[in-house]
DRENDO-602438 format. One record per residue (C-alpha): x negated, y, z negated. Coordinates in steps of 0.5 Angstrom, whole numbers, plus 500, padded with zeros to 3 digits. Each point is the difference from the previous one (the first is absolute). Layout:
! DRENDO-602438
XYZ...
END
This chain:
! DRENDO-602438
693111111493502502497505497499505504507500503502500492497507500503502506507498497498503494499507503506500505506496494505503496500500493506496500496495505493500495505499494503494503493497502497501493507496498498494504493499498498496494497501494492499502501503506503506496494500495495500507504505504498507497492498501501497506495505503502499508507501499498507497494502504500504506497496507494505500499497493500493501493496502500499507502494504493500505494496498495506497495499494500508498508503500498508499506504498498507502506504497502508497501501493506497496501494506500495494492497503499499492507495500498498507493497498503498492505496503496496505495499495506496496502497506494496501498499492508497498499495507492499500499497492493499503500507502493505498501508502496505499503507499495506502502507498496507501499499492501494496504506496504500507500493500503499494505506500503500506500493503501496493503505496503504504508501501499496506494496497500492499502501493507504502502496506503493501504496495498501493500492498494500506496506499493499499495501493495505501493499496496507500495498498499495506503504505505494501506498501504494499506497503504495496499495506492502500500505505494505498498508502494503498499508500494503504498507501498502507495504496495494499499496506496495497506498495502496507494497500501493500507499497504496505508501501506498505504506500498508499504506499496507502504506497499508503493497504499507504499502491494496499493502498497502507493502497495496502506495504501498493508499505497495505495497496507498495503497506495497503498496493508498500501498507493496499503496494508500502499493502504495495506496503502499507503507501496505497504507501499508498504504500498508499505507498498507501502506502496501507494505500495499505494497496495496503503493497507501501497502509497494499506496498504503505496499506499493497505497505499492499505497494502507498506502500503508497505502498502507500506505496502506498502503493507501503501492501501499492503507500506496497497499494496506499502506497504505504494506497494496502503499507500508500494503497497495504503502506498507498493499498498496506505500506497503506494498497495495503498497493507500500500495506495497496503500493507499502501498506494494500496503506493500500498505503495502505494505499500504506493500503494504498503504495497503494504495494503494502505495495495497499495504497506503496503493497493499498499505495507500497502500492506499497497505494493505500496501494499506497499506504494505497502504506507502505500505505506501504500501508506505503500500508505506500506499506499506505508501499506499495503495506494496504495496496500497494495504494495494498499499493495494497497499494493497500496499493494496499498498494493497496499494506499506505505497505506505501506497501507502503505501494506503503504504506505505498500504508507503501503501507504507503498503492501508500493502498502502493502492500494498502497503495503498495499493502493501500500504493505493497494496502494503497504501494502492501494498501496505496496502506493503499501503507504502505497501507505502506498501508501509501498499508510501500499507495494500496503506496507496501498494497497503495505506498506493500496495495498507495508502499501493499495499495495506498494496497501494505492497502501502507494499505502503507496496505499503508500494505494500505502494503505496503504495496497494502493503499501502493503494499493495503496500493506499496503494505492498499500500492507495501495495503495501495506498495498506497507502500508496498506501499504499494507498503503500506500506504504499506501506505493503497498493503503500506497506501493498498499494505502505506495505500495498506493502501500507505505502495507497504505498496505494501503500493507502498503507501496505504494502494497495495502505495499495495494497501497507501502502493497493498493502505500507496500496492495495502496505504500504493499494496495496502496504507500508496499505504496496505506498506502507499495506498505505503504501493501505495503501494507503498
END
């Protein structure tokens, strides 16, 4: 039976009729069958049958990208003796942790008797026929330059360092060396963020072929809570498109923040802060838009960074408040500085009740969204400003503010990137953006 029919046997049969099957095997094929990755695998998780060089899988989180590139890289180490590849992460640590030692790693597929032997202090490993792999960072471009390979696998390339395109000068000195055997092949994973390598690849159109998938396309052996705190986070969302659905997404023309420049000022964690503000854009009724709550903090490096979003929407202004005072007890707030054109008086009667001591700053917009928001977008492209995390409706919003002070984002106010504008504005600019303020 060929494979892709055993597939397709498999997920309509009965289990009477895969019962009868298993019966009827013999003993070596019985050992083999449990790690026969094309009998198992999804049919957006197999190579392509086209003739390309670079397969570029761009999928959204949980798809299984990390067993998909594992299992490639078996395939052509158990077939090829002769079979040298290179294994580049966005850091040797990634390297090692995810794509060799991972629970989807080289060390954890396969059957065991053929597993490889991994050398750490050599990057390396061995299979027992004499396939060898060898680890890199994407950190260190120069790393891969002048070892040859016939085979490569790239892990979350739209996560490479793109400062000083360390990114492209990484797949450059690769694609320079990958030219041992006949076929040399690449096959790069990632979660699609609209970084100049990824475009680049993409609109690369001769001998690539992509691949796209959603997180739901492995929903079966995802569990049910993910599943719904990532609808819950992200859906509706544009970065959920982007996270979940594998979407690159398009920045819209001549806005204040793109992706882009978003994507390249991202961290997982931020270094201590010496200093947090809280910016609040306070919603005009209980019913209509949301009250913007972001936290910003900025530390020794004097680069602010983006640290979380706690907006709520249709809040009552006692529930709101709360909010606000829930952050900056979180978060150890040194000030608050909340938007008093929607009732000054209001604002700050509301957020008193709540806490009596809270470091409130009222802050009176002169101006426009979009032109308060212009020296801030200006320090993002400074790379004065990161994001600590992912922020998906701030975001959203964020890339669709325009100059002239239209607005193209979700919702009918960017009361999120507003929040955002009013903590950075506080932290990195003082009072020059607005010298209309007065204290509390």
């Amino acid at each position: 039976m060929a494979e892709r029919a055993m597939l397709d046997w498999l997920s309509e049969a009965s289990p009477e009729r895969i019962a009868a099957f298993v019966e009827g095997l013999d003993e070596k094929e019985i050992t083999e069958w449990p790690f026969d990755w094309r009998t198992w695998a999804r049919e957006n998780q197999l190579a392509p049958d086209d003739d390309w060089r670079v397969w570029l899988v761009m999928a959204g989180r949980g798809f299984g990208k990390t067993r998909l590139g594992a299992e490639w890289v078996r395939g052509v180490a158990e077939t090829d003796p002769e079979a040298r590849i290179a294994l580049i992460g966005s850091s040797l640590h990634e390297a090692r942790s995810v794509m060799v030692e991972g629970e989807s790693g080289l060390l954890s597929i396969g059957a065991p008797w053929r597993r490889p032997t991994y050398e750490s202090s050599v990057r390396r490993l061995t299979w027992p026929n004499g396939a060898q792999a060898f680890l890199y960072s994407a950190g260190e471009p120069e790393a891969l330059r002048g070892p040859q390979h016939s085979h490569a696998w790239c892990d979350e390339i739209a996560k490479w360092d793109n400062m000083s395109n360390r990114a492209l000068s990484t797949w450059d000195n690769l694609l320079m060396g990958l030219r041992l055997g006949s076929d040399p092949r690449l096959v790069a994973t990632t979660t699609p963020r609209p970084v100049p390598l990824v475009a680049r690849i993409v609109g690369q159109r001769e001998d690539v072929v992509v691949t796209r998938g959603t997180t739901f396309d492995n929903a079966a052996n995802l569990p049910e809570r993910f599943i719904e705190a990532m609808r819950k986070t992200f859906g509706g969302t544009m970065l959920g498109r982007q996270e979940l659905l594998g979407e690159m997404i398009e920045d819209l023309a001549g806005a204040l923040w793109s992706r882009r420049l978003i994507e390249g000022g991202r961290e997982d964690v931020a270094p201590p802060c010496t200093r947090i503000v809280i910016g609040v854009d306070p919603p005009a009724s209980a019913h209509g838009d949301a009250c913007g709550i972001v936290v910003c903090g900025i530390g020794d490096d004097r680069i602010a960074r983006v640290l979380a979003d706690c907006s709520v929407e249709q809040a009552s202004p006692e529930r709101w408040a709360r909010a606000v005072v829930n952050a900056a007890q979180a978060w150890s707030a040194d000030r608050v500085v909340a938007e008093a054109n929607q009732g000054g008086e209001m604002v700050s009667a509301v957020l008193r009740a709540a806490q009596a001591n809270l470091p409130l700053r009222l802050v009176h917009a002169s101006r426009g969204k979009a032109a308060r928001a212009e020296p801030v977008a200006a320090l993002y492209e400074a790379g004065r400003v990161r994001h600590a995390g992912m922020f998906a409706r701030l975001e959203d919003e964020l890339c669709g503010m325009m100059p002239g002070g239209e607005y193209q984002g979700p919702g009918r106010s960017p009361d999120r990137a507003d929040a955002c504008v009013w903590a950075l504005t506080e932290l990195m600019l003082g009072q020059q953006a607005e010298p209309r303020i007065w204290f509390d």
